[in-house]
NUGUBA-731955 format. One record per atom (N, C-alpha, C): residue in three letters; x, y, z. Coordinates in pm, whole numbers, padded with zeros to 5 digits, always signed. Example, Ala and Ser with C-alpha at 12.3 -4.5 7.8 and 13.67 -1.06 7.14 Angstrom:
NUGUBA-731955
ALA+01319-00569+00780ALA+01230-00450+00780ALA+01320-00330+00780SER+01285-00225+00708SER+01367-00106+00714SER+01290+00003+00787
end
This chain:
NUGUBA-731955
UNK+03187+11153-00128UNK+03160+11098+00005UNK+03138+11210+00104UNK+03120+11173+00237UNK+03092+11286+00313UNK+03195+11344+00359UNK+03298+11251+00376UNK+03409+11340+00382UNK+03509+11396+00280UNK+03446+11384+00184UNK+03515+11456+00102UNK+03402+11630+00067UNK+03265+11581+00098UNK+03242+11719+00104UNK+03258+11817+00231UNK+03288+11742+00344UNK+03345+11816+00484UNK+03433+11931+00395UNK+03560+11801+00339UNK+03723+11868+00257UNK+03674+12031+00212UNK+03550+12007+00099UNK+03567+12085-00023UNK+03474+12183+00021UNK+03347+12167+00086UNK+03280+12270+00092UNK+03299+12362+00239UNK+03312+12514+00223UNK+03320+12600+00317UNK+03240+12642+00381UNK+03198+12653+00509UNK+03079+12694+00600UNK+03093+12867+00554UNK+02960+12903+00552UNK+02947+13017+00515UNK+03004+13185+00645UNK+03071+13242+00629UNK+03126+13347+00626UNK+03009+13383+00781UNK+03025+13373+00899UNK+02924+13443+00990UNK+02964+13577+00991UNK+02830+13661+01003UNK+02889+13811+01046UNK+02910+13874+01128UNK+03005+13962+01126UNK+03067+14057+01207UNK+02976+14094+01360UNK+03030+14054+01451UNK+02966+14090+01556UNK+03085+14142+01686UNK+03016+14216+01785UNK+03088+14286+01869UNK+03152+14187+01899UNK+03095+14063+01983UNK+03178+13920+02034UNK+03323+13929+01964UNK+03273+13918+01808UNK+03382+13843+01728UNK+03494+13927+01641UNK+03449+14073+01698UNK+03535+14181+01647UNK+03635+14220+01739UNK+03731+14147+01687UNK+03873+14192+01802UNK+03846+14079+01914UNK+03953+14071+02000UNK+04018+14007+02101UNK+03915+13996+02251UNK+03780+13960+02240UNK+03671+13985+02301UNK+03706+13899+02439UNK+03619+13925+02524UNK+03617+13850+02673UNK+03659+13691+02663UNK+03543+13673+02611UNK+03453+13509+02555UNK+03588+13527+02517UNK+03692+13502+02410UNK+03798+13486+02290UNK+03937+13442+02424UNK+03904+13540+02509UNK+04021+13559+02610UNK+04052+13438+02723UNK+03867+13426+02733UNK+03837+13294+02849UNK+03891+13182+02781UNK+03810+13173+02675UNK+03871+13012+02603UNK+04027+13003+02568UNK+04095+13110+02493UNK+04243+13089+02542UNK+04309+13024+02664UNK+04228+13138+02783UNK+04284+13076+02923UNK+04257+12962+02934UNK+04146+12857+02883UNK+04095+12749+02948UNK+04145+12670+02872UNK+04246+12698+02736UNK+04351+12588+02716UNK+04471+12641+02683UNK+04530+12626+02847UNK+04665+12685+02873UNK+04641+12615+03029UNK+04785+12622+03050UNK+04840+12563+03151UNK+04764+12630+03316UNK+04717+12765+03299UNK+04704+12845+03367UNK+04636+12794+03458UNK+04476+12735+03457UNK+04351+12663+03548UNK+04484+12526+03609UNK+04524+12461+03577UNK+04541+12301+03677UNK+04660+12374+03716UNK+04717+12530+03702UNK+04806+12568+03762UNK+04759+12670+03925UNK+04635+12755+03875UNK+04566+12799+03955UNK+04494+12678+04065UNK+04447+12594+04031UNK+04382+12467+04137UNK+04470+12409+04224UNK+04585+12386+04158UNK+04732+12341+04249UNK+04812+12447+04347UNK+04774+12595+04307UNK+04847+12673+04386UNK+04758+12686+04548UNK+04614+12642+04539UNK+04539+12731+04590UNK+04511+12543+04685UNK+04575+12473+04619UNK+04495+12343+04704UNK+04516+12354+04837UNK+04619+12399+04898UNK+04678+12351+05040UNK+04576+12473+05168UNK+04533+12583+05046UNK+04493+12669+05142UNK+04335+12637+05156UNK+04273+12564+05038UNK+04165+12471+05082UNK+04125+12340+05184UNK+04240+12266+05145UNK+04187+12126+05188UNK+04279+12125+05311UNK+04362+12220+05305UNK+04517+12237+05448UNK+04432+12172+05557UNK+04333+12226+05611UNK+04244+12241+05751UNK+04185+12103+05755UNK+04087+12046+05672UNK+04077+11909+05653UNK+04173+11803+05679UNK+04288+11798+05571UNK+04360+11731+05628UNK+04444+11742+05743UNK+04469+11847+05807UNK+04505+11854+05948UNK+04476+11796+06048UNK+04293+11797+06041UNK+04209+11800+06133UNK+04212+11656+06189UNK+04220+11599+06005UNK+04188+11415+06037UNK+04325+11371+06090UNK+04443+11462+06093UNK+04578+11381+06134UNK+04531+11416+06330UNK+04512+11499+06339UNK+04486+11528+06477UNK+04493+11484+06568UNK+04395+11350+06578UNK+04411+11207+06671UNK+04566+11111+06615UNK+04641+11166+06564UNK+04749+11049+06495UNK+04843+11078+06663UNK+04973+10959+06575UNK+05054+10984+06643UNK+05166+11150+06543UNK+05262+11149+06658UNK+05339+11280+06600UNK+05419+11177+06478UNK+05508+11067+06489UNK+05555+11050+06324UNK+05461+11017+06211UNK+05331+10931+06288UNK+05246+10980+06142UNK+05233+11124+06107UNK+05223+11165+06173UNK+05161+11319+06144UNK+05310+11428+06076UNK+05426+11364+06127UNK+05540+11387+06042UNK+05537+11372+05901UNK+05513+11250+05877UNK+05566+11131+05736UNK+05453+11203+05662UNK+05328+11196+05711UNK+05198+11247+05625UNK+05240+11385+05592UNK+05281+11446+05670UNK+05267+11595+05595UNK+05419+11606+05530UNK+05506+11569+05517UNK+05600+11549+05424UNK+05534+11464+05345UNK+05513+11359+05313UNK+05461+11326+05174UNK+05334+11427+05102UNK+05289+11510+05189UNK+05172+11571+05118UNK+05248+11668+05092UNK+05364+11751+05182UNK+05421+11887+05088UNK+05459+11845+05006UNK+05577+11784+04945UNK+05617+11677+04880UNK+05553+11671+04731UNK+05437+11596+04754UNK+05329+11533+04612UNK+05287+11679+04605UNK+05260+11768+04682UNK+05219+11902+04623UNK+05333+11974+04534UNK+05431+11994+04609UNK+05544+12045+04560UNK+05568+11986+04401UNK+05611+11874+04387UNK+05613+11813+04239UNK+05511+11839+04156UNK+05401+11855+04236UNK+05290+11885+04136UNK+05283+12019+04086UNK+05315+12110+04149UNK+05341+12261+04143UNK+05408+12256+04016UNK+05516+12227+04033UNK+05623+12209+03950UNK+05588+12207+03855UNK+05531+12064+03832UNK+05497+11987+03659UNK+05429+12068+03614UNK+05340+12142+03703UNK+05245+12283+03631UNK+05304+12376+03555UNK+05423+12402+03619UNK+05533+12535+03529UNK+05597+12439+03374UNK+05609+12371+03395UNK+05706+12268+03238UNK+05593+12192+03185UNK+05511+12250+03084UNK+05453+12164+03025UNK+05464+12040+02945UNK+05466+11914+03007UNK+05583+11787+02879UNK+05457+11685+02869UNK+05495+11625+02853UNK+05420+11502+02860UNK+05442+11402+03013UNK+05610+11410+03017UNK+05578+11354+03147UNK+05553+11441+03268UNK+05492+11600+03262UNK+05433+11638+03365UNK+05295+11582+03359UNK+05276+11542+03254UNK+05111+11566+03241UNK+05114+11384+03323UNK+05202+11327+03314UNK+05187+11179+03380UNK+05228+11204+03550UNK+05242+11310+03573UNK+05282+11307+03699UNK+05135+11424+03738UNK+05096+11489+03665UNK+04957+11559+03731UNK+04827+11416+03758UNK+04849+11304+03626UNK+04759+11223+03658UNK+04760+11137+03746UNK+04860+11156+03844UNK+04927+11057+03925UNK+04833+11150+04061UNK+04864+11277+04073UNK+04906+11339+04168UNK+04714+11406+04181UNK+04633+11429+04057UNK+04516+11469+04034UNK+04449+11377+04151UNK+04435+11213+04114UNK+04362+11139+04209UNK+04412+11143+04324UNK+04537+11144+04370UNK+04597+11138+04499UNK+04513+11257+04572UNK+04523+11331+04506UNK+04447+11497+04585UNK+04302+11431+04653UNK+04243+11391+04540UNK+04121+11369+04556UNK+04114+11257+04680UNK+04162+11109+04691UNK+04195+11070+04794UNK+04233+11105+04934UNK+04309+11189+04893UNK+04384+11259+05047UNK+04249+11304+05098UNK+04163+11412+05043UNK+04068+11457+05096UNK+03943+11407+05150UNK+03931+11272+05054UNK+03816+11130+05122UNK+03815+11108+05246UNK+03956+11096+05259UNK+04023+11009+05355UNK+03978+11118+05481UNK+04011+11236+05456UNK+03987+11340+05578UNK+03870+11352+05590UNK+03778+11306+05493UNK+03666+11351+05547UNK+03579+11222+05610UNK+03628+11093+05623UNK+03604+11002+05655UNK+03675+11008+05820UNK+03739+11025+05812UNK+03811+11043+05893UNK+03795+11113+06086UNK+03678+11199+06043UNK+03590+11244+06101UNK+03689+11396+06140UNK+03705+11463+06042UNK+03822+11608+06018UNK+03588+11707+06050UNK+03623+11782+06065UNK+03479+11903+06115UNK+03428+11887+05946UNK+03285+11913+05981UNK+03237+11893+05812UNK+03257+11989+05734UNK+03266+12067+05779UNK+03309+12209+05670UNK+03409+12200+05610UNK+03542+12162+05691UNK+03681+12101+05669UNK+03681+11975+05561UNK+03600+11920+05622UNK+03588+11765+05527UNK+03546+11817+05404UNK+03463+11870+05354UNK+03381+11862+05261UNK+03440+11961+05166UNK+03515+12058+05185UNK+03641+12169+05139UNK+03740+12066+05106UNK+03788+12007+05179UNK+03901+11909+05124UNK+03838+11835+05043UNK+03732+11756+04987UNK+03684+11665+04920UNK+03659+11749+04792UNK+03584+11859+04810UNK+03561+11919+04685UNK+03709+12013+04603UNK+03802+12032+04716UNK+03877+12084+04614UNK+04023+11972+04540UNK+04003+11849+04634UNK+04033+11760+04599UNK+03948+11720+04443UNK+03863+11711+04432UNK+03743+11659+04320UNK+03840+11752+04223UNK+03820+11875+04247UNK+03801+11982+04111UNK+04000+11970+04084UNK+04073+11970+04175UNK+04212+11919+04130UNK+04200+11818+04026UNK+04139+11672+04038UNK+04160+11575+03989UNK+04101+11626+03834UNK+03976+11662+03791UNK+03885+11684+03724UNK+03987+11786+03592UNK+04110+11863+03672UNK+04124+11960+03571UNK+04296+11893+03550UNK+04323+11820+03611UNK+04434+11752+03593UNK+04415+11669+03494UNK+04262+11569+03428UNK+04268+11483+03379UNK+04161+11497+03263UNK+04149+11636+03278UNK+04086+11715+03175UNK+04139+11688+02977UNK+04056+11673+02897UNK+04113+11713+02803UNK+04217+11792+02778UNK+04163+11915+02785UNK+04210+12051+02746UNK+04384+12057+02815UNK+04392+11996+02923UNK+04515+12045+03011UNK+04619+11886+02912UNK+04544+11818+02931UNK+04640+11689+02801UNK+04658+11742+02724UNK+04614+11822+02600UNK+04614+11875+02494UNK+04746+11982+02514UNK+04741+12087+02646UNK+04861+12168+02638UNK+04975+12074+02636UNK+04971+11995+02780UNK+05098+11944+02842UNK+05149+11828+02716UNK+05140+11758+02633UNK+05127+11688+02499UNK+05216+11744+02415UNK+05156+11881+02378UNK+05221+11932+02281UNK+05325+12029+02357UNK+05320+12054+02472UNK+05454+12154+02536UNK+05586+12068+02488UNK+05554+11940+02471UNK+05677+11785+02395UNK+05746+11815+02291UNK+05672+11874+02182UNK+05655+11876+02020UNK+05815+11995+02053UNK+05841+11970+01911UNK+05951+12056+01922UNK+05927+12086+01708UNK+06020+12171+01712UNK+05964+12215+01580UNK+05872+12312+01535UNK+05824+12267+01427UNK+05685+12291+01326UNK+05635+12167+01351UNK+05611+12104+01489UNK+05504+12010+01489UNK+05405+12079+01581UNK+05270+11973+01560UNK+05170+12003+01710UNK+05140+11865+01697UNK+05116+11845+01835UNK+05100+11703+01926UNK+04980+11703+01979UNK+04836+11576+01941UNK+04745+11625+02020UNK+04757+11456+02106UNK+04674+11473+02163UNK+04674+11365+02264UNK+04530+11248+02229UNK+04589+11148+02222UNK+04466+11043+02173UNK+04405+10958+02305UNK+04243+10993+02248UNK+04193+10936+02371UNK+04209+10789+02419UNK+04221+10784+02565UNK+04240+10641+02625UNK+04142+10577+02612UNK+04181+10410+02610UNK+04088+10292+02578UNK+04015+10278+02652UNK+03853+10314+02624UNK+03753+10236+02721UNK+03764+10152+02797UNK+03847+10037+02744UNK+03838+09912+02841UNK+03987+09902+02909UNK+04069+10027+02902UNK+04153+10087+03013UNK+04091+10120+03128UNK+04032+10261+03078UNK+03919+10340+03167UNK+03907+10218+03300UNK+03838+10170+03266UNK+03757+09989+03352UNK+03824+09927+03387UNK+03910+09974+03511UNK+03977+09898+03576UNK+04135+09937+03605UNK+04175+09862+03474UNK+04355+09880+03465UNK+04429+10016+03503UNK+04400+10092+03442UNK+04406+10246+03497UNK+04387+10308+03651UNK+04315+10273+03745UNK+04243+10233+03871UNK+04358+10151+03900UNK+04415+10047+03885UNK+04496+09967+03933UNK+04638+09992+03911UNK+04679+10107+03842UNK+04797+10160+03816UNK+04820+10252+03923UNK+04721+10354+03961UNK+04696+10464+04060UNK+04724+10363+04170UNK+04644+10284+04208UNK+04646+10214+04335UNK+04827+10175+04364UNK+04893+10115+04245UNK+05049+10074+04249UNK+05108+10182+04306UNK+05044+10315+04221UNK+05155+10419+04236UNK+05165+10431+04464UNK+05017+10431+04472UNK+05029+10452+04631UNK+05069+10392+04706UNK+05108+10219+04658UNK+05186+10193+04765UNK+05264+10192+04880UNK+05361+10242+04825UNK+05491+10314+04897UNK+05445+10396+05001UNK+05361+10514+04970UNK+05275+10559+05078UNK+05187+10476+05161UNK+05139+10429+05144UNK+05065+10296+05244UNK+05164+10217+05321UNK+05306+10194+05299UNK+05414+10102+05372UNK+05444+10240+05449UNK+05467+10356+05412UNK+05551+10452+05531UNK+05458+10513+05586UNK+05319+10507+05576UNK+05281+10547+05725UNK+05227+10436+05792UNK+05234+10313+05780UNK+05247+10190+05823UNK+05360+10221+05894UNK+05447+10208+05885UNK+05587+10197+05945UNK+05618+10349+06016UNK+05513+10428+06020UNK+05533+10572+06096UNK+05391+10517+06196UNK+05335+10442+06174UNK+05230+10381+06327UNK+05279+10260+06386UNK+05350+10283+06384UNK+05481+10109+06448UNK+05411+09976+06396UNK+05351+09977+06274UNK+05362+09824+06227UNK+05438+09805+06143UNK+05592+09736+06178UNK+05723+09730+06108UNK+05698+09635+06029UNK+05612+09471+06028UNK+05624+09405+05950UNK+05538+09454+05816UNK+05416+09517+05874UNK+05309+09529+05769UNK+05374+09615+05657UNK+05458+09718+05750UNK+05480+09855+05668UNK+05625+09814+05561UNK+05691+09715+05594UNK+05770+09667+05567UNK+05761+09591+05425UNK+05671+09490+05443UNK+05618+09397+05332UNK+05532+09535+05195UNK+05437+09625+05266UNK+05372+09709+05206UNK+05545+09733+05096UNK+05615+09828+05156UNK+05696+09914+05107UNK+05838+09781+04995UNK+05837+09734+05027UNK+05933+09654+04955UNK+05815+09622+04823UNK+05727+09574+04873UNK+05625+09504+04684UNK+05552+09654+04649UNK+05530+09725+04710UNK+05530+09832+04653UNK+05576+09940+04557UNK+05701+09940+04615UNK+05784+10029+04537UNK+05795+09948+04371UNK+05830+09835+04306UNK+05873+09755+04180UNK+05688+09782+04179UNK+05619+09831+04172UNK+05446+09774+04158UNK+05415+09973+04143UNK+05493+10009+04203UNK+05466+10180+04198UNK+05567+10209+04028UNK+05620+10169+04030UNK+05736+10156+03923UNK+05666+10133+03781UNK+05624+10064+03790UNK+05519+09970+03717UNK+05396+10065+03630UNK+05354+10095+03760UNK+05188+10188+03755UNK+05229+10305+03705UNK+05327+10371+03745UNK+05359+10489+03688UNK+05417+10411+03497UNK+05469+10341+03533UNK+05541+10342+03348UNK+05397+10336+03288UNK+05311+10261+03304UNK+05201+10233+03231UNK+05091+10304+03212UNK+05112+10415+03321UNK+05074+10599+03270UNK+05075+10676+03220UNK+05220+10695+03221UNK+05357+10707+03176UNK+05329+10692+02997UNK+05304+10545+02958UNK+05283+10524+02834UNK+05158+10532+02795UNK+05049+10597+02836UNK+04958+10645+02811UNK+04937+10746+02725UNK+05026+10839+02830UNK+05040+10984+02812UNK+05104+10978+02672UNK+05170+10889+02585UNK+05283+10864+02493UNK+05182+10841+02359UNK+05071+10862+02336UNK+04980+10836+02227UNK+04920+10945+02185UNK+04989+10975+02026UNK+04960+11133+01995UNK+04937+11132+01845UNK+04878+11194+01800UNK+04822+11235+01654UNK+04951+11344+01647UNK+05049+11346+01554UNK+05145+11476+01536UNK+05097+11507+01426UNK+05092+11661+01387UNK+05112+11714+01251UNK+05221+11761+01210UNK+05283+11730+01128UNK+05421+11787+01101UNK+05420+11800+00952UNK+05537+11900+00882UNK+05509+11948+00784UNK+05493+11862+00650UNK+05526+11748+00721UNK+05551+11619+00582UNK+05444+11580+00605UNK+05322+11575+00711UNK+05186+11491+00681UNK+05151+11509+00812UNK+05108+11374+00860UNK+05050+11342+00991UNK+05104+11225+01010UNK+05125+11221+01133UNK+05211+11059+01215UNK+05099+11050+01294UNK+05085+10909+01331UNK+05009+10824+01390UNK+05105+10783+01522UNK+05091+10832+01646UNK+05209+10797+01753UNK+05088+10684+01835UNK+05070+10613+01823UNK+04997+10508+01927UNK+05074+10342+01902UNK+05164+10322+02052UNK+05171+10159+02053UNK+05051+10151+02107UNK+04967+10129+02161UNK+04828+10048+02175UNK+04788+09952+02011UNK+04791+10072+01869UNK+04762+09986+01795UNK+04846+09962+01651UNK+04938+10022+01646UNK+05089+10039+01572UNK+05198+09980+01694UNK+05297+09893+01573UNK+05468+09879+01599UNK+05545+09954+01638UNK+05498+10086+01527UNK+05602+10167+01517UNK+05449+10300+01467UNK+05553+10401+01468UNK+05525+10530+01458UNK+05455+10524+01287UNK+05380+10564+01225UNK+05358+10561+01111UNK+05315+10718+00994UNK+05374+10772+00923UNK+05359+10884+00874UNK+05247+10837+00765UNK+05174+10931+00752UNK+05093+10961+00649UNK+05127+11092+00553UNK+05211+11069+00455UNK+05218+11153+00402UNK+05141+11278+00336UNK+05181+11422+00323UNK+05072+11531+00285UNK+05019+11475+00188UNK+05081+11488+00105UNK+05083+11462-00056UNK+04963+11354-00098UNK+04967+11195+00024UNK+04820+11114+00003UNK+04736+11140+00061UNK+04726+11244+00172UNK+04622+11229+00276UNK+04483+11302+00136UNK+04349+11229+00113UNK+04275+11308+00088UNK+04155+11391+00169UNK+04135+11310+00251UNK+04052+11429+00377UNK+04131+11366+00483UNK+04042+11441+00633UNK+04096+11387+00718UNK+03932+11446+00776UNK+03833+11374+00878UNK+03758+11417+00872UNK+03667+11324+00976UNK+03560+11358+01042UNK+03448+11228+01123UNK+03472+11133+01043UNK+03467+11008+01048UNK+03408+10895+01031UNK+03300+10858+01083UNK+03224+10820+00942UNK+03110+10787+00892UNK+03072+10643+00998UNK+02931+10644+01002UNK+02900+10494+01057UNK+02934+10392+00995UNK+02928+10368+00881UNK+02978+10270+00805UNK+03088+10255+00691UNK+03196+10325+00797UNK+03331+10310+00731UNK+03353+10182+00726UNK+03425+10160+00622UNK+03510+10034+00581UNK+03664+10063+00614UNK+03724+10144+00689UNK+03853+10203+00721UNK+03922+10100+00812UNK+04025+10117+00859UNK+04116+10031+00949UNK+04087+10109+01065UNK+04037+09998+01187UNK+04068+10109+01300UNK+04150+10095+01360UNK+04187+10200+01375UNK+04325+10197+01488UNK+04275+10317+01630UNK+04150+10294+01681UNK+04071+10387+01783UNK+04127+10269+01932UNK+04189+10184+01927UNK+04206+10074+02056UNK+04074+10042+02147UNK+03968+10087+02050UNK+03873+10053+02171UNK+03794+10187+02281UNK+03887+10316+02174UNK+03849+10463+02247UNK+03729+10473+02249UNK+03643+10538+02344UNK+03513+10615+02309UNK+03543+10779+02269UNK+03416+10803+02222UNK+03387+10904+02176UNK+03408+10925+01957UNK+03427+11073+01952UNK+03395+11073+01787UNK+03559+11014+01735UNK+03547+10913+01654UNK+03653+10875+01551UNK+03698+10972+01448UNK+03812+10981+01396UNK+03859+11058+01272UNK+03892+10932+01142UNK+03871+10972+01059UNK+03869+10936+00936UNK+03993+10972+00864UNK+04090+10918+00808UNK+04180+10990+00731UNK+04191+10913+00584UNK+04174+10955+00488UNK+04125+10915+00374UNK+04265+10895+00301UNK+04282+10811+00191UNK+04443+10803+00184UNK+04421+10823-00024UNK+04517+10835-00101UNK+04515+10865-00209UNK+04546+10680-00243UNK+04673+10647-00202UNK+04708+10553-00244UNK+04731+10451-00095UNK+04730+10333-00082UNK+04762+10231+00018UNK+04909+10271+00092UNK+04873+10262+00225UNK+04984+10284+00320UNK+05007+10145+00436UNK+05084+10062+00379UNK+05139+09959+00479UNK+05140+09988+00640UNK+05102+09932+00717UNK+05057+09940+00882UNK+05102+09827+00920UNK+05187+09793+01054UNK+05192+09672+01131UNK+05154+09725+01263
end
């Protein structure tokens, strides 16, 4: 089959080139660009970008909005800083929380009517926050920073028909709470009131269901490969070394079980020696 000649046959030997001799530039970049380092660099540097933007648009506020707002923005920065230094899984649910918020905050200023230079600095470094927060590559570190052992943890892609919508509506839960307190920092006590009470159990919510996002992982460990996804497993399921016979693309016209929930992009194939029970 084809994946069994993926298994068996070896791509031929490329040669020796300056690039690929020793610890080269190119070799050095792509290290950096999967490592914690970039959504750590974008987060250090956000406030001295988009700072002026969002200032600009608080400007016309009153002084406790302009209190409450910039404590919740040091605040969501600060945590976010943070989750940058501890790579886990639940930082990586609190960068995806905190990625779009960036990006928002900066809409908002530039709607807002903050000077366009200001606006448009906050929007774009808002953008490129969100973009590297929700990046592959930065899932892939923060995932496996989890693993403990002789394991590695990769991160399985989210369901298309997540993507579309539900996901969008989890973010929105998480902001609640922020929408009731600067409500209630522009003296509308009932609005900000009602906001902040169904908010908070609805922020609770949006985050767990992020939260369990982030919780869907391909492990390799020395006994085989585990299958970590509730989306389409009970339970956790090992594939032992010993049956796995490839592991490899899947073909267009596999006859395999899928367990992809509906992901886009390329499927893996894992070929089995003998039948492995699944609920």
């Amino acid at each position: 089959t084809a994946s069994a000649n993926l298994r068996t046959v070896e791509p031929p030997a490329a040669p020796p080139t300056t690039a690929s001799a020793g610890p080269g530039l190119a070799r050095r970049i792509g290290a950096l660009a999967h490592s914690s380092w970039p959504v750590r660099a974008v987060w250090l540097v956000l406030p001295l970008v988009a700072g002026p933007g969002l200032s600009g648009a608080l400007a016309g506020s009153s002084a406790p909005v302009r209190w409450i707002a910039g404590v919740l923005a040091w605040a969501g920065w600060l945590v976010a800083l943070v989750a940058t230094l501890v790579p886990s899984t639940a930082s990586l649910t609190v960068l995806r929380v905190a990625g779009p918020a960036a990006l928002a905050a900066g809409v908002a200023a530039c709607v807002a009517g903050t000077g366009p230079t200001a606006g448009v600095a906050a929007v774009a470094a808002g953008l490129l926050v969100a973009l590297v927060s929700l990046a592959p590559e930065t899932a892939e570190v923060f995932v496996d920073g989890s693993s403990y052992g002789e394991e590695r943890r990769l991160p399985l892609r989210t369901p298309t028909p997540l993507v579309a919508g539900p996901a969008e509506l989890a973010w929105l839960a998480v902001a609640g709470p922020v929408a009731g307190a600067l409500l209630l920092a522009a003296g509308q006590w009932l609005a900000g009131a009602l906001v902040l009470v169904a908010g908070l159990p609805l922020a609770w919510l949006g985050a767990r269901s992020l939260h369990a996002l982030a919780r869907r992982w391909l492990v390799f460990v020395p006994a085989g490969l585990v299958v970590h996804d509730h989306l389409a497993l009970a339970e956790p399921t090992l594939l032992r070394r010993g049956a796995i016979r490839s592991l490899a693309a899947a073909p267009a016209s596999t006859d395999a079980l899928d367990l992809t929930a509906g992901a886009a992009g390329l499927a893996l194939e894992v070929r089995l020696a003998d039948p492995v029970a699944v609920v």
